[in-house]
N, C-alpha and C positions, 0 to 999 in steps of 0.2 A: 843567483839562479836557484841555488837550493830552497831560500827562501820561498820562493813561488812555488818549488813542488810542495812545501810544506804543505804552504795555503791549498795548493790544489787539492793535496790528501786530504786534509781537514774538512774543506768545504762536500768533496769526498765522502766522506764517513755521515760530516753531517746531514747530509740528504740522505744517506742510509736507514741514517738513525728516524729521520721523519718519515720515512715511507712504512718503515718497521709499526713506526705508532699509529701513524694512517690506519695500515692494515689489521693493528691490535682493535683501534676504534671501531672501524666497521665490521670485524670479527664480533665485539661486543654487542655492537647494533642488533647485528645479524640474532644475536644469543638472545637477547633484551625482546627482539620481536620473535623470535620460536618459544619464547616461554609466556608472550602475550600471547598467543594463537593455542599453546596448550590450555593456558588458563581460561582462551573463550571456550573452546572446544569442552572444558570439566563444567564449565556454566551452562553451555547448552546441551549436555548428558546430564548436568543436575537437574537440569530445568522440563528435558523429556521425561528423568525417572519422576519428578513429581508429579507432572503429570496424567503418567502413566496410572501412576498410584491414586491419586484423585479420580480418575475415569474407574479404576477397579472398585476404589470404594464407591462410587454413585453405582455402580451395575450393582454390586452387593448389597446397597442399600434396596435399589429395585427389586432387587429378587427377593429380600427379606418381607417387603411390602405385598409383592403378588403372592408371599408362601404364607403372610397373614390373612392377604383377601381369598386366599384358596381356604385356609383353615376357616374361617368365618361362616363359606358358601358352604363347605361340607358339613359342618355344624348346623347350619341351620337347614339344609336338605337332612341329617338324620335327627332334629325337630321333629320336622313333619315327618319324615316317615313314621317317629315314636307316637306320633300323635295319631298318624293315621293306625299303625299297628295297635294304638291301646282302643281304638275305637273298635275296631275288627277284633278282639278279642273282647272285649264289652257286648257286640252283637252275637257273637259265637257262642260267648259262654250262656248269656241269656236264653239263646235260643235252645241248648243242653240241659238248660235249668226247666226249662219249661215242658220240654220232650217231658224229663226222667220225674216231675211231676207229672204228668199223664200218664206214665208205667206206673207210677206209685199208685195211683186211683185205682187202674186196670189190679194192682196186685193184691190193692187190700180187699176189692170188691171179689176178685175170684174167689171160687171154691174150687180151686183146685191147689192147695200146698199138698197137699198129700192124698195118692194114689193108691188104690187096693193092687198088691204084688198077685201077680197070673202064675207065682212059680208053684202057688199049694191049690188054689180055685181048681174046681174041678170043670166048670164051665168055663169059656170064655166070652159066654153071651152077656156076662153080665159083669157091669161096673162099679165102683163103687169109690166115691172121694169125698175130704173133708176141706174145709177152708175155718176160716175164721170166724165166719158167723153160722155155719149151714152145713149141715151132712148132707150129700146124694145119692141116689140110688139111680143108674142107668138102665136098659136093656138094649140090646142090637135092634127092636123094633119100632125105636124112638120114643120110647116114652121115660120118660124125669118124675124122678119123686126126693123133692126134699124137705126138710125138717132141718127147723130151727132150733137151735141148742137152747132146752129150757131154763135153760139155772145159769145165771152170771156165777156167786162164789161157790157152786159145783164143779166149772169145772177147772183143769188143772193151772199152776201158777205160770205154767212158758206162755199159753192160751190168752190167758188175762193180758201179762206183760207185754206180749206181742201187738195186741190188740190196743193197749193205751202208746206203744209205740208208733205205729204205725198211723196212728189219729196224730198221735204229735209231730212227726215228719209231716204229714200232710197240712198242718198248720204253717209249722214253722218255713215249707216249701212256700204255699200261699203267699205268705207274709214279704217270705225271698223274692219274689217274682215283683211285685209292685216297691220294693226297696230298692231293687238292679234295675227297675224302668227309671226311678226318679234321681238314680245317679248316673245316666249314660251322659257321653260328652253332646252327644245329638240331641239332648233333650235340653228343655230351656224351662225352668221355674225360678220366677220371678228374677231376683239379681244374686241369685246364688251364686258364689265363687266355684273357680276348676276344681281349687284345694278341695271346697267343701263336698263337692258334687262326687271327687272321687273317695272321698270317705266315706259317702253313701252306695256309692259302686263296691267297696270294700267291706262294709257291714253285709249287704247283699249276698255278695261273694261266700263270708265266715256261714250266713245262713243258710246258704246252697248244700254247704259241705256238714255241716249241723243234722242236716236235713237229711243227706244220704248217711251219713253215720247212723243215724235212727234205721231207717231204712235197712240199714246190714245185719245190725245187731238183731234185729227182730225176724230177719231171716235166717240169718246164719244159726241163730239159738231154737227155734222151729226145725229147719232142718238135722241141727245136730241130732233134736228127742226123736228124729224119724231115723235115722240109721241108727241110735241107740236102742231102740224097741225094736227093729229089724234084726238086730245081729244079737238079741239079747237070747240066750239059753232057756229061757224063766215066763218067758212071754208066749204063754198062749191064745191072747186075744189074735186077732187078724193084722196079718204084717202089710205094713204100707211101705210106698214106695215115695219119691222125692217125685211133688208135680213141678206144672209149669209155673204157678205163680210164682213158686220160690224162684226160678228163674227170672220170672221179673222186675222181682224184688232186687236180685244182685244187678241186672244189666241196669235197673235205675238206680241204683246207689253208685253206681259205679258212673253214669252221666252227672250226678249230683254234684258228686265228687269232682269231675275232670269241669262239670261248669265254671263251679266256685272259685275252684284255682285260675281258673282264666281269669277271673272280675278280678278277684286280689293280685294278679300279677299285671296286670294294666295299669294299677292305683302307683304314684312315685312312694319313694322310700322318705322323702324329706320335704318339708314344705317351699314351697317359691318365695324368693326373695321378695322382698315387697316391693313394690315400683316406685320409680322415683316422684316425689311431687308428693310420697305421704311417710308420717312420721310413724314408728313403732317404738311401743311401752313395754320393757321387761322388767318388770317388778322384781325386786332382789332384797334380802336384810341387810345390803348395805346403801341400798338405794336412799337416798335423803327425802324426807317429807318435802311438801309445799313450802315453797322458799317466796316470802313477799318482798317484792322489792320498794323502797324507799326512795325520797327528791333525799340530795345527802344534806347535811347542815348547814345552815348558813354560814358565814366566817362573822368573828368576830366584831369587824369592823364593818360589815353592812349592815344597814337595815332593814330588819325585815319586820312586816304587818304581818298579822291573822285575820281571817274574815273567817267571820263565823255565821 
């Protein structure tokens, strides 16, 4: 009888024992399948973050794309507005040029640089002014008398100076006016390039401001000898006063002036690339002459004919 409880213990334990490892096994199962599920779960968080990341870089590639077509379209809208601005100052300044040539005419042709001063006359009825070619004599009754200066190297050197001045701006003015028509962008001669047309605009332009320079100098040095003999101690002759010419002399050097710089600031600073489809030559001392090219030698072992 003991016997049999043995067995019974034994058989006892030993089902213990299998149910313990049962339940180890499907423990592990259990373990085995939560770390399959974690590991899909890190595949499909890897597989969202790349995703993710892909979708950001194509937006960032897009955006890079429309912030190049944006820069392209602003680029080439401030083209043409340069384009349109250097025209518009091309017709501006032309049109200044051509004004302060017509003062010039008006100034060299007056007789009126210099005024007889009313502070010593003891009348007021009467006038009296000189110019560059011609003295006049007025009266309140309307009647004019003038006389032309008889002696060229009689009279004084500012006179002469002035006088070869003022013929030269008027030239050199002239000359300006048909040089700024033949470089505008609006004008078309023959197959002239932009480049070359605005270097014609820019020679123009130098001569506008040439031309009021002249124009100053021969006013401003006329003007000085007339407040020098007015304020002079020692001068008894009759004191003049500053007329209008000399006025007009400065307000068209002064258009001469503001023309010219308009032409040359319309002109680029640098030439245009060349366009595609043609070659350019810079000749350099290290550039290599005419290089002939050669058929290369036959080889040894072929045969080759000459025909002559």
């Amino acid at each position: 009888m003991c016997a049999g409880l043995v067995d019974i213990l034994l058989c006892v334990q030993v089902f213990q024992v299998l149910q313990v490892f049962q339940v180890l096994q499907v423990f592990q199962v259990l373990l085995v399948f939560q770390v399959l599920q974690v590991f899909q779960v890190l595949q499909v968080f890897q597989v969202f973050q790349v995703f993710q990341v892909f979708q950001v870089f194509q937006v960032f590639q897009v955006l890079q794309v429309f912030q190049v077509f944006q820069v392209l379209q602003v680029f080439q809208v401030c083209v043409g507005t340069f384009s349109i601005m250097a025209v518009a100052l091309q017709v501006v300044g032309l049109v200044l040029g051509v004004v302060s040539w017509c003062l010039q005419s008006s100034c060299t042709s007056s007789q009126v640089w210099k005024v007889r001063s009313q502070v010593e006359s003891i009348s007021s009825s009467q006038w009296q002014y000189e110019g560059l070619w011609m003295s006049c004599a007025a009266t309140s009754l309307g009647s004019i008398q003038c006389s032309k200066f008889k002696t060229v190297l009689g009279l004084p050197v500012h006179l002469q100076v002035c006088r070869a001045l003022m013929i030269l701006s008027l030239l050199v003015g002239l000359a300006s006016i048909i040089v700024s028509i033949l470089g505008l962008k609006c004008t078309k001669i023959g197959r002239t390039s932009e480049y070359a047309k605005e270097q014609i605009a820019l020679a123009g332009g130098i001569q506008f401001i040439l031309s009021g320079l002249f124009t100053l100098i021969a006013v401003s040095w006329y003007a000085g000898r007339v407040i020098q003999d007015f304020y002079d101690p020692l001068n008894g002759r009759v004191r003049f006063e500053l007329g209008t010419g000399l006025y007009l002399g400065w307000a068209s050097s002064c258009l001469a002036v503001l023309g010219g710089s308009m032409l040359c600031c319309s002109c680029r600073r640098t030439p245009p690339a060349p366009p595609a489809g043609q070659f350019s030559y810079n000749f350099t001392k290290t550039s290599r002459g005419p290089q002939i090219y050669r058929a290369a030698p036959a080889s040894d072992g072929s045969s080759s004919k000459a025909y002559v």
